[in-house]
LOPABA-186172 format. One record per residue (C-alpha): x, y, z; chain; residue in three letters. Coordinates in nm, 3 decimals. Layout:
<nodes>
NODE      east     north        up   ch    aa
NODE         X         Y         Z    A   ALA
...
</nodes>
This chain:
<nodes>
NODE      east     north        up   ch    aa
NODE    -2.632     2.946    -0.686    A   UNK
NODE    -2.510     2.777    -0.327    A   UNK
NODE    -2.687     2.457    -0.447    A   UNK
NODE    -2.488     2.481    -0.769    A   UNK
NODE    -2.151     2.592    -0.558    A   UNK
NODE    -2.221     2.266    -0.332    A   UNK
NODE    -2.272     2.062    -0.588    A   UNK
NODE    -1.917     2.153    -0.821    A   UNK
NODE    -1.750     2.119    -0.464    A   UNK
NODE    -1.891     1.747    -0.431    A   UNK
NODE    -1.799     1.676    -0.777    A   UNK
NODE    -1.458     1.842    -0.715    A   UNK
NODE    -1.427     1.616    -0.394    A   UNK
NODE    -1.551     1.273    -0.556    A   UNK
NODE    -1.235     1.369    -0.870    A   UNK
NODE    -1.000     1.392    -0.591    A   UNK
NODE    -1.065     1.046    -0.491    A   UNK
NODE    -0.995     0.898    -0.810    A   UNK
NODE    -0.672     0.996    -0.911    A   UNK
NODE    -0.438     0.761    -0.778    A   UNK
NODE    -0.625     0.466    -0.995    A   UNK
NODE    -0.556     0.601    -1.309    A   UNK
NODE    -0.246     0.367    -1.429    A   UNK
NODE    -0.336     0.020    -1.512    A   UNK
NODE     0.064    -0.130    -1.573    A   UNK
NODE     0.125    -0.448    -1.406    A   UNK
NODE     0.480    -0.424    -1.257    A   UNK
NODE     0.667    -0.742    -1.164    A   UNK
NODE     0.992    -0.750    -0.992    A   UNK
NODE     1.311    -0.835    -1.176    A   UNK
NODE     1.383    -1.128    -0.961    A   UNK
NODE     1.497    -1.526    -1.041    A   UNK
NODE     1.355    -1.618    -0.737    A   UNK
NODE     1.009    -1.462    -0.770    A   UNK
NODE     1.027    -1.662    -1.206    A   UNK
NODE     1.104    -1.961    -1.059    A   UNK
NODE     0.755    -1.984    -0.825    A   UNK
NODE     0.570    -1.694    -1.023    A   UNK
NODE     0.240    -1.916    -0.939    A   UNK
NODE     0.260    -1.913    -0.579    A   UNK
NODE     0.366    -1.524    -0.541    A   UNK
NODE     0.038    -1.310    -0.593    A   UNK
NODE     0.115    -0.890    -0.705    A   UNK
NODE     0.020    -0.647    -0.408    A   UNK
NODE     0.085    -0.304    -0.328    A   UNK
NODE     0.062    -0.276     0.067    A   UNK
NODE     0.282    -0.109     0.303    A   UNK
NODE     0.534    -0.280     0.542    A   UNK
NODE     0.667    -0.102     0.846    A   UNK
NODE     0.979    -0.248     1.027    A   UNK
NODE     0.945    -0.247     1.388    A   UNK
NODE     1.313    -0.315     1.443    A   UNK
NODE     1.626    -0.324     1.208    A   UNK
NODE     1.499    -0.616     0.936    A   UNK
NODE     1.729    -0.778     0.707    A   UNK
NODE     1.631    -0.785     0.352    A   UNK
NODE     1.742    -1.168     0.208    A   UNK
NODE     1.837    -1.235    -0.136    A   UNK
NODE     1.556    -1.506    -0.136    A   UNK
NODE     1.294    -1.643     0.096    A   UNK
NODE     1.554    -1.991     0.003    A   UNK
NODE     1.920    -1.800     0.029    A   UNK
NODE     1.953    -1.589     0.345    A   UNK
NODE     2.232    -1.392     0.245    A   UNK
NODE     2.146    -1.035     0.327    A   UNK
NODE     2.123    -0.721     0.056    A   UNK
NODE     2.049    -0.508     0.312    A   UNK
NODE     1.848    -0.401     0.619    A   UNK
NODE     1.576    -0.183     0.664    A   UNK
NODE     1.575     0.005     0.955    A   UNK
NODE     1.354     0.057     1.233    A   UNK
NODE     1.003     0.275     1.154    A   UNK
NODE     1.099     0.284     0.788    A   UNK
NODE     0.830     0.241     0.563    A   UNK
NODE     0.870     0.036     0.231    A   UNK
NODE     0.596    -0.086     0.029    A   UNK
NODE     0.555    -0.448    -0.043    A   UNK
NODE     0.492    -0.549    -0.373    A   UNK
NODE     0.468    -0.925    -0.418    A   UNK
NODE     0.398    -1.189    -0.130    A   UNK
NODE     0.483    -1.528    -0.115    A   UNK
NODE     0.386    -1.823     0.141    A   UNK
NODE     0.629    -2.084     0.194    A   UNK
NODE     0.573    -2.444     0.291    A   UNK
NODE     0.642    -2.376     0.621    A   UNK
NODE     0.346    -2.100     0.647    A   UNK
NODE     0.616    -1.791     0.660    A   UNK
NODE     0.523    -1.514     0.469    A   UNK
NODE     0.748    -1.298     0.263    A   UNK
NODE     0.730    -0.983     0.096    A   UNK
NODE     0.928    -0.872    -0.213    A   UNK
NODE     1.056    -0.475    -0.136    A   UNK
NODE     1.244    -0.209    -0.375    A   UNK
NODE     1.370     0.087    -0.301    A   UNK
NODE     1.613     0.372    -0.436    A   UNK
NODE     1.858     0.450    -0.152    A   UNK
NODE     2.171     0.562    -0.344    A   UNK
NODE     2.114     0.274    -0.560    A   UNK
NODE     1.808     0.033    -0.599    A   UNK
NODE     1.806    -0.242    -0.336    A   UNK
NODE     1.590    -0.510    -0.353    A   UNK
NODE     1.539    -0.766    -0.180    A   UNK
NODE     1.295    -1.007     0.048    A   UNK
NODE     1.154    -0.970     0.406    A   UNK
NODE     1.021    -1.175     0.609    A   UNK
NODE     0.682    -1.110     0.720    A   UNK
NODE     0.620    -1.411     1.005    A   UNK
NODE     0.911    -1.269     1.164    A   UNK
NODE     0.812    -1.072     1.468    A   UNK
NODE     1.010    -0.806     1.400    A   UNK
NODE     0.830    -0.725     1.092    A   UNK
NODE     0.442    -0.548     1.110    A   UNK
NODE     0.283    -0.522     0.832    A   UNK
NODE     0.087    -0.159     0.873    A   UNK
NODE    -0.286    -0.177     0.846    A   UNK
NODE    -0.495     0.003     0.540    A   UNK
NODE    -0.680     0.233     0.778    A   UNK
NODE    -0.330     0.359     0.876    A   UNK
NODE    -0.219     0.451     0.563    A   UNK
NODE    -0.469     0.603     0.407    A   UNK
NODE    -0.602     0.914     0.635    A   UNK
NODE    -0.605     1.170     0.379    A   UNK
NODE    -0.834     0.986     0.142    A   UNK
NODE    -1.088     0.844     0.427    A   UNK
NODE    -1.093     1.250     0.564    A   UNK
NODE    -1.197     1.393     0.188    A   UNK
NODE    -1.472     1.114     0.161    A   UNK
NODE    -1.602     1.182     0.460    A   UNK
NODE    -1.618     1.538     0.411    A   UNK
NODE    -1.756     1.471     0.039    A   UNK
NODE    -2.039     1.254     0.205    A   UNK
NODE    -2.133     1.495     0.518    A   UNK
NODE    -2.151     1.783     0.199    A   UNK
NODE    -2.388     1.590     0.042    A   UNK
NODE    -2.606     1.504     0.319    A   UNK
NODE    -2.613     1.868     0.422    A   UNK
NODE    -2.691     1.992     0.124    A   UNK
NODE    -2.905     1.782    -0.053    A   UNK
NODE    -3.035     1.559     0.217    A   UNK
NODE    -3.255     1.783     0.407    A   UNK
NODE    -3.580     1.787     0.457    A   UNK
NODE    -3.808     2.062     0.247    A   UNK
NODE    -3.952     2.357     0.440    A   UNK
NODE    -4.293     2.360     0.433    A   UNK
</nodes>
């Protein structure tokens, strides 16, 4: 009965895990900028951080500024684009009493990029507790 209550919890664990990859829609931005050089942006979903108030640009080529993102707000990034130069710049939308949208600069030092470890505690914690269950469990060696 405990093996079988170990075993449902592992199970239980490892469904957890897989939830947020259910949805397979690609989403791309409503943006002239990004259908005019659609083969040099690539699609990502990765946090940005802004270490200081950053201004969000029209376009990586049109500075005028949509709006600024202010220091330790999070935003996620959701297409990236390299310019000649060797800047990078991420595409970012939000809903703030309105959508704003708009591009950041990632080469700027300002911006910092937060790293996948950081983000993703809750679902490193569960795995590791999934895979310590396991190993308890079923990993032991038989008494003789």
């Amino acid at each position: 009965m405990k093996r079988i209550f170990a075993l449902f919890f592992c199970l239980l664990l490892a469904a957890a895990l897989t939830a947020p990859a259910l949805a397979d829609v690609i989403w791309e931005p409503m943006d002239d900028f990004y259908f005019e050089h659609y083969d040099e942006c690539r699609l990502e979903e990765s946090p940005f951080t802004a270490e200081t108030d950053t201004p969000l640009c029209r376009s990586p080529e049109d500075p005028t500024s949509v709006g600024v993102l202010a220091a330790g707000t999070t935003q996620t990034i959701r297409v990236r684009w390299t310019a000649p130069s060797g800047d990078e710049w991420g595409y970012v939308e939000y809903y703030a009493d309105g959508w704003i949208n708009g591009w950041v600069n990632l080469s700027d030092p300002g911006a910092a990029p937060k790293a996948a470890l950081q983000t993703t505690p809750v679902v490193l914690t569960v795995g590791a507790l999934a895979a310590a269950a396991i190993i308890i469990l079923f990993i032991r060696p038989k008494k003789r």
